[in-house]
N, C-alpha and C positions, 0 to 999 in steps of 0.2 A: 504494500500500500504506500500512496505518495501525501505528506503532510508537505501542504500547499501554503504559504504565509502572503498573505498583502499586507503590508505597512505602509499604510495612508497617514496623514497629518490626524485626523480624529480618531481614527478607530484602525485598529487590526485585526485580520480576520482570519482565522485558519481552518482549513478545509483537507479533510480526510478523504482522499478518491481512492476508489478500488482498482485492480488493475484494467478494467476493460473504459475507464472514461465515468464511470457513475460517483458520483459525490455520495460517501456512506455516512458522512458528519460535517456539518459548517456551524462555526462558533465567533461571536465577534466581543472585542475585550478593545476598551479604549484605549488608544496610546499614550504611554508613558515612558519615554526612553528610561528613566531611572529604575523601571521595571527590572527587576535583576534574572537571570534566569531560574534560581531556585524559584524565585514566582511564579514563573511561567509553567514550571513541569509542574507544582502542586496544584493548579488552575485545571492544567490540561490533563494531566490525570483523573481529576471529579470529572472533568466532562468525558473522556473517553470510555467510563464508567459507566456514566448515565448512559453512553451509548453503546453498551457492548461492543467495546472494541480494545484489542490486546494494543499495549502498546507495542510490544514486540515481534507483532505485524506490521510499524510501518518501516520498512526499511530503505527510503527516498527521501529526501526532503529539497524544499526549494524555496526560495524567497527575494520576492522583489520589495523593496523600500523607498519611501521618498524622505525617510529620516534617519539618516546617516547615522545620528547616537545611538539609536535603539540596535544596529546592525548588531554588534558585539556580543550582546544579551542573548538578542534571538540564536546566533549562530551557536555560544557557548549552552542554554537549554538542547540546540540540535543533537550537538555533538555529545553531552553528560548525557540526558536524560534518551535519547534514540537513538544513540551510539550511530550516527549517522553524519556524515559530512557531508553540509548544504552548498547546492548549487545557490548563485545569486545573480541574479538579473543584473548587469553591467560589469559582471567581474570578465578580464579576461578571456576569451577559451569559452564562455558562453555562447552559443549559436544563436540567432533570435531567426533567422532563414527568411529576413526582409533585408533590403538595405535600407537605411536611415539617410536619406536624403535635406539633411540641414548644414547649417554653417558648424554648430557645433554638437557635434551626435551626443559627445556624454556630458551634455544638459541638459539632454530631456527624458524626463520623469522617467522611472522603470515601468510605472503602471501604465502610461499612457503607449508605449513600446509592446507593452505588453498586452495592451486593449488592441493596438494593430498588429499581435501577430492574431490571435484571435481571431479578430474581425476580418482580417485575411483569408482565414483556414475555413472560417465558417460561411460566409456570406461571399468572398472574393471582391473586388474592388471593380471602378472604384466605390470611395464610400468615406463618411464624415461619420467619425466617432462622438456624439456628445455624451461627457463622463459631468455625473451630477454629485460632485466631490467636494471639498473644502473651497477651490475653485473649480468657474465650471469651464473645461475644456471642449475642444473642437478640435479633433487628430482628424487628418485627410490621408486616406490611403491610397495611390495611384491606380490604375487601370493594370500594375503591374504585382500587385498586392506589398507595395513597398511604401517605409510613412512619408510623408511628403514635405511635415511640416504640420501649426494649428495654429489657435488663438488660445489663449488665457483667459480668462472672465475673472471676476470676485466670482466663488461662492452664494449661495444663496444666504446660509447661516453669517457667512461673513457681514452680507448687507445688511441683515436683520437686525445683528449685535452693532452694526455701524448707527446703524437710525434710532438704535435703544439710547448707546452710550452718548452718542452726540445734540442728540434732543432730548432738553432733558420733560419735557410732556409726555415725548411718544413712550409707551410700551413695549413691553416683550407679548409678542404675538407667534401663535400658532399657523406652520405653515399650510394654507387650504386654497382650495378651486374658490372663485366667489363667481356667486350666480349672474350679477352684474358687475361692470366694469367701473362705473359710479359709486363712490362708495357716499354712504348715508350716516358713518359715522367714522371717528378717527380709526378703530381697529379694519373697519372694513375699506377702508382709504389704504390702508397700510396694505390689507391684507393684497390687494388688486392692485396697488404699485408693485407689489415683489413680484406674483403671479404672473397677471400679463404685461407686465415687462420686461420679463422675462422669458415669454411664450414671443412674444416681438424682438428678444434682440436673438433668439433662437434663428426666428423666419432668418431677420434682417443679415445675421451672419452667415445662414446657409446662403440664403440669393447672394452674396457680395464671394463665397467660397466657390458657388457652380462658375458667375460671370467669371473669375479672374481666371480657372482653369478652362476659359473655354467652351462652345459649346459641345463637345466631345463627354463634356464632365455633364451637362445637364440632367444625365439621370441617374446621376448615383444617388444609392442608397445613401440615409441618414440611416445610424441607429444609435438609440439612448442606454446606458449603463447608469449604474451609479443606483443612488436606495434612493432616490428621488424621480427615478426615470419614469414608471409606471404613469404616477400624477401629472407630469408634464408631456407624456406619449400622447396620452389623453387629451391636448387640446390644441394640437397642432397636426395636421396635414402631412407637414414636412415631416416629423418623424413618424418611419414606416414601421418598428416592431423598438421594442424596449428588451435588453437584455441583460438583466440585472449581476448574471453569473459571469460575466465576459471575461472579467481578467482573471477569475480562477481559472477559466480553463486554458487562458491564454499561457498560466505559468502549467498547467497540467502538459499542453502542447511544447511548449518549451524544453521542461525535464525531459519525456520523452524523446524528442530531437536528440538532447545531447547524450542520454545514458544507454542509448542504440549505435 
């Protein structure tokens, strides 16, 4: 079995696959780089428990991060507690089986590399990744299933805690669909600035990503990731399917690649 790690800026997630590609456990644990690894094996042993699952079945591991401190921790748990040496998305000698088409390749994100080998293997290109993360991204995968390049956004969370901390009126507000775009009182003002503005600067970047690539690129695929994806698939056009598990299987695909 393959213990799969995403280290995102808020949360990390790790997921147990079996050998044929089936996720047998996913568990998410907020990030803390100071998380030591004895943390981590006592954590993940209760859950592997709860899931019937031997630890001494998994004998893979792999991990991609976008927080450099926490790297250490997690690798040191791999190695003590699963007696396993983890592969890591950007090290060396990793295969990703795209080429990284940018100015500077090891600057961009593991996960988002990682969202287009995925999105490559699954759907083929081309195609616009939007990842609903701490910020929201927009990865472009070429017609050759290679990345091309994206955009960066704020997050949504991020906006929300921006418009808390900086106004000192507004509220902390729950994120929802609102029925109209008028809002009729401060929370639902809020709630309809985050949302469809969000659903608009979605459109507004997809049309300004198909025009610059031409019209060659006119019909790629959009697809949404991220734990926000579903709620924003839902109200826009432009994105064709939401895929909430992409960059686990992207690191599933990965490990694979290189341990053959």
């Amino acid at each position: 079995m393959l213990l799969a790690i995403d280290t995102g800026n808020t949360n990390i997630v790790f997921a147990v696959f079996n050998d044929d590609g089936t996720v047998a456990g996913e568990w998410r644990l907020s990030t803390a780089p100071e998380r030591t690894a004895d943390e981590f094996g006592v954590w993940f042993d209760q859950l592997l428990a709860q899931g019937k699952i031997s630890r001494k079945s998994i004998t893979e591991a792999i991990i991609a991060t976008v927080v450099p401190t926490a790297l250490f921790n997690l690798k040191t748990f791999c190695r003590k507690y699963l007696n396993v040496d983890p592969l890591v998305v950007g090290d060396a000698g990793v295969e990703l089986g795209i080429d990284v088409l940018v100015d500077h390749a090891e600057e961009v994100g593991a996960d988002r590399l990682v969202n287009a080998v995925a999105a490559a293997g699954r759907y083929g290109g081309p195609m616009i990744v939007v990842d609903f993360g701490t910020a929201t991204t927009f990865d472009v995968i070429d017609e050759n299933g290679n990345y091309a390049g994206g955009v960066i956004a704020p997050g949504i969370h991020l906006s929300l805690d921006a418009l808390h901390l900086a106004a000192a009126k507004l509220p902390r507000i729950a994120i929802t669909k609102p029925e109209k775009v008028i809002g009729t009182s401060t929370v639902s003002a809020m709630q309809s600035g985050i949302y469809w503005g969000y659903v608009a600067m979605i459109e507004g970047v997809v049309a300004r990503i198909r025009e610059e690539f031409g019209s060659k690129m006119q019909d790629m695929q959009v697809i949404a990731t991220g734990g926000l994806a579903h709620l924003f698939a839902d109200a826009t056009d432009v994105i064709e399917r939401a895929d909430t598990d992409l960059t686990l299987h992207g690191l599933y695909t990965i490990n694979r690649m290189n341990r053959t």
